[in-house]
N, C-alpha and C positions, 0 to 999 in steps of 0.2 A: 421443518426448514427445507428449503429447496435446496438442492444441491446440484454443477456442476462441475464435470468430468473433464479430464486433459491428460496426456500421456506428455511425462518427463522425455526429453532427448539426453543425451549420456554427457550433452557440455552442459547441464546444466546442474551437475554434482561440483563443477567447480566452486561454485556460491552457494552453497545447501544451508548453509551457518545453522544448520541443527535444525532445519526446518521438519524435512522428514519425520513422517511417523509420528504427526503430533497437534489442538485445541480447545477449549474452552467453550463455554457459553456468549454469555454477556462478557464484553471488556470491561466493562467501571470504568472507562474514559471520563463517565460524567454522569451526571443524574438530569433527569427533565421534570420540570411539575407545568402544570395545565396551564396555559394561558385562554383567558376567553374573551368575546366582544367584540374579533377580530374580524373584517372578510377574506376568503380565502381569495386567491389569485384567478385572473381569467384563464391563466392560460398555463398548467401545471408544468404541461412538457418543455415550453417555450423557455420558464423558469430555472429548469432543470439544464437546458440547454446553455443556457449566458451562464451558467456558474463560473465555468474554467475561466472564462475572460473577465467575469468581474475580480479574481482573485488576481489576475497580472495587476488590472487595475490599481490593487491594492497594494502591489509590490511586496509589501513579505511579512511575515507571520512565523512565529513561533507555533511547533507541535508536536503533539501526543501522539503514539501511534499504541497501536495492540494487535496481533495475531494471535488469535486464541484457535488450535486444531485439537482433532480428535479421530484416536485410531484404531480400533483392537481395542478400545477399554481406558485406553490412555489420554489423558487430557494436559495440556500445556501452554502458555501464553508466553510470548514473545513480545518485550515494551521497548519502545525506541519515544528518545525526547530530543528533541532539536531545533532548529531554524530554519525555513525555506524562502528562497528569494524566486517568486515567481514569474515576475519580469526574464530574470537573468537562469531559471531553470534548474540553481543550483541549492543544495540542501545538503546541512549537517547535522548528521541523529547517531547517538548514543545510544546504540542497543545492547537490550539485556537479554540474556537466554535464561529459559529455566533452569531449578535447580536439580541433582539428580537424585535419585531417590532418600540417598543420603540426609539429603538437606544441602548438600555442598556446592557451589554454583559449578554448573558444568566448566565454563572459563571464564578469563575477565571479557569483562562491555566490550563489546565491539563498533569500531567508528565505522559509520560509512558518510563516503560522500557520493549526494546523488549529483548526476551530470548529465546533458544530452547526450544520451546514446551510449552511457557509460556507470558503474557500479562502482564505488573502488573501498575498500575494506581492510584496514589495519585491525589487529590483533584476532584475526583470522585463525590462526592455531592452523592444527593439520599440519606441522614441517613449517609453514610460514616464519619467516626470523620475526621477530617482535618488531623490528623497526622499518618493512618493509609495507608495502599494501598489494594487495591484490584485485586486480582490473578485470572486469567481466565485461564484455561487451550485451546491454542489455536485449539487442536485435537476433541475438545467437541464444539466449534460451527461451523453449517451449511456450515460457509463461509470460515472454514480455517484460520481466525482472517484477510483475501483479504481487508475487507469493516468494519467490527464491529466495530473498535477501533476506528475509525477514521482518519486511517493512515494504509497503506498498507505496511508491513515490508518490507525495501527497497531490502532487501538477495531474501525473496519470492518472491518480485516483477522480480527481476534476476531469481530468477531459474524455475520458469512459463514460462518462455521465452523458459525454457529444451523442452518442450513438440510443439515449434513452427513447423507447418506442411505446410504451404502456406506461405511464404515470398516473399516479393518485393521491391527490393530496389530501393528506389524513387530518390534520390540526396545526391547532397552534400549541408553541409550548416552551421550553427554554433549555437550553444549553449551556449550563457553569453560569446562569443565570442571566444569558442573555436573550429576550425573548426571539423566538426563530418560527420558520416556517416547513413543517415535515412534510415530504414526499415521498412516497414508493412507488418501486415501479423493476423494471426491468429495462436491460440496458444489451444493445447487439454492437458484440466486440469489433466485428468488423466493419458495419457502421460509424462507432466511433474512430477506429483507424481512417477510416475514408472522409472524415473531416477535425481530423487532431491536426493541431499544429504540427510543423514540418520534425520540431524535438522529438516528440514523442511517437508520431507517426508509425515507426518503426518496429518501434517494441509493443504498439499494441496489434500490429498486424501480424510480428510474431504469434503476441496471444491468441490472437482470433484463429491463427493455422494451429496452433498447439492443443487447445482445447477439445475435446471433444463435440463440444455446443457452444455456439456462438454467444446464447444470453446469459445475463449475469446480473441476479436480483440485487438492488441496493434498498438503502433509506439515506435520507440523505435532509440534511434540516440546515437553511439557510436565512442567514438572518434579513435586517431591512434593506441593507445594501445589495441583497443580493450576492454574497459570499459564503461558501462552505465553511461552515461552525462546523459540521461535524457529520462524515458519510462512512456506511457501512458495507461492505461489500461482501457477498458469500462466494464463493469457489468452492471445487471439489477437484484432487485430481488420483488418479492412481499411484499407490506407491510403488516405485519396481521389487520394493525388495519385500513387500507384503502384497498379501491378498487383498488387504484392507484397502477401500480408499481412504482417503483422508478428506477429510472436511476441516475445512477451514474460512475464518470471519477476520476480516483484515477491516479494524476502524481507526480512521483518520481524525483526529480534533485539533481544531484551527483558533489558536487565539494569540494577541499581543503584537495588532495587522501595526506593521511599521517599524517592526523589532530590526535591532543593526543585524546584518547578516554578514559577515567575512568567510566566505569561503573560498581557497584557495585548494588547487587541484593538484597531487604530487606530479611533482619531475620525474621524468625518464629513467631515471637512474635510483629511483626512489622505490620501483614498482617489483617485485617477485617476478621473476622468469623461471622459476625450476616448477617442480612438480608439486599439486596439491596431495595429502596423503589417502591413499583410498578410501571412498566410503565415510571421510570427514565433512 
């Protein structure tokens, strides 16, 4: 597996939600079996390219998410499930962290709501009261909010795809059994910042400084309309507090286009102002 490098900045411990030090193999998001008969596409990258926008198209979707890393010997997966309103930019996922060696889950699910230019996270632990959330600004860390949160904004995970420069379209196949269209390929971060929509813009141009290397291998399988069923993205970044890097596979799965999405964004007076607890 390819892997690329990126050095953490120290605000971006604020939103770590257990990321640190930790992946998987394969997600099991979904299984594919072969489809055949099919012609592949003229034009792979052109493909890869309309994704982000055929999904506003579609206005919103229910989804799956998995970060599966690996560190030192250690392996862990992080599952988030929710709704995204891609028109409107906005996204509700219920993430789960792994358990601790115990068996015990480390804490309860964690809500986040994704937002332009913005993270926001109840039951966050670390000193957090239980009823507050806590707001990251996603242009302030290293990764663009790619990897931090625990969940790869499924919009940014699409519009990363903008900057695809090598594609290759592998087959046809299916997706939770919808038949789709696989591409691979590699994808230059700051490319895609230099023609993301103005939302996102931000935080992937964070990414593109943060990282070490600009390119960032995907697959990415898209059905007849032209919409992300389901993309996979690899990173690697250094840990500060190990030698180790960490590797890690952040997969997106997109189904149920048209699902009600209500998300609503906390109030002022809703959000943490004190301190995160070290190292949480």
């Amino acid at each position: 597996m390819v892997v690329r490098q990126y050095r953490r900045s120290p605000g971006a411990v604020v939103a770590a939600v257990a990321v640190t030090g930790l992946l998987a193999g394969t997600t099991g998001c979904t299984g594919t079996g072969v489809v055949t008969g099919q012609l592949p596409p003229a034009d792979p990258v052109d493909a890869v390219h309309r994704a982000a926008a055929r999904l506003v198209g579609a206005g919103t979707a229910k989804a799956r998410t998995a970060m599966d890393m690996a560190t030192g010997g250690t392996r862990v997966t992080i599952r988030g499930e929710g709704v995204y309103d891609f028109a409107r930019r906005l996204g509700r996922l219920r993430v789960v962290l792994p358990q601790d060696p115990t068996g015990s889950p480390r804490q309860r699910p964690i809500t986040e709501l994704l937002a332009p230019g913005a993270l926001y996270m109840k039951n966050r632990g670390a000193g957090v009261p239980a009823d507050k959330w806590v707001r990251v600004d996603t242009a302030s860390v290293s990764d663009g909010n790619l990897v931090t949160g625990g969940v790869t904004d499924p919009f940014a995970a699409a519009e990363l795809l903008r900057g695809a420069r090598a594609v290759r379209y592998v087959g046809q196949t299916r997706v939770a059994g919808t038949p789709v269209q696989h591409y691979r390929g590699t994808a230059d971060l700051a490319r895609a910042a230099a023609v993301a929509s103005r939302e996102t813009r931000s935080a992937l141009a964070a990414a593109a400084k943060g990282f070490s290397t600009r390119e960032v291998p995907f697959d990415v399988y898209l059905d007849e309309q032209g919409r992300v069923r389901k993309v996979r993205h690899q990173f690697s970044f250094v840990n500060e507090r190990h030698a180790d890097a960490v590797a890690v596979a952040s997969t997106t799965l997109l189904f149920g286009f048209g699902a009600p999405v209500d998300v609503r964004l906390p109030d002022a007076g809703d959000i943490y102002a004190g301190k995160i607890a070290e190292g949480a």
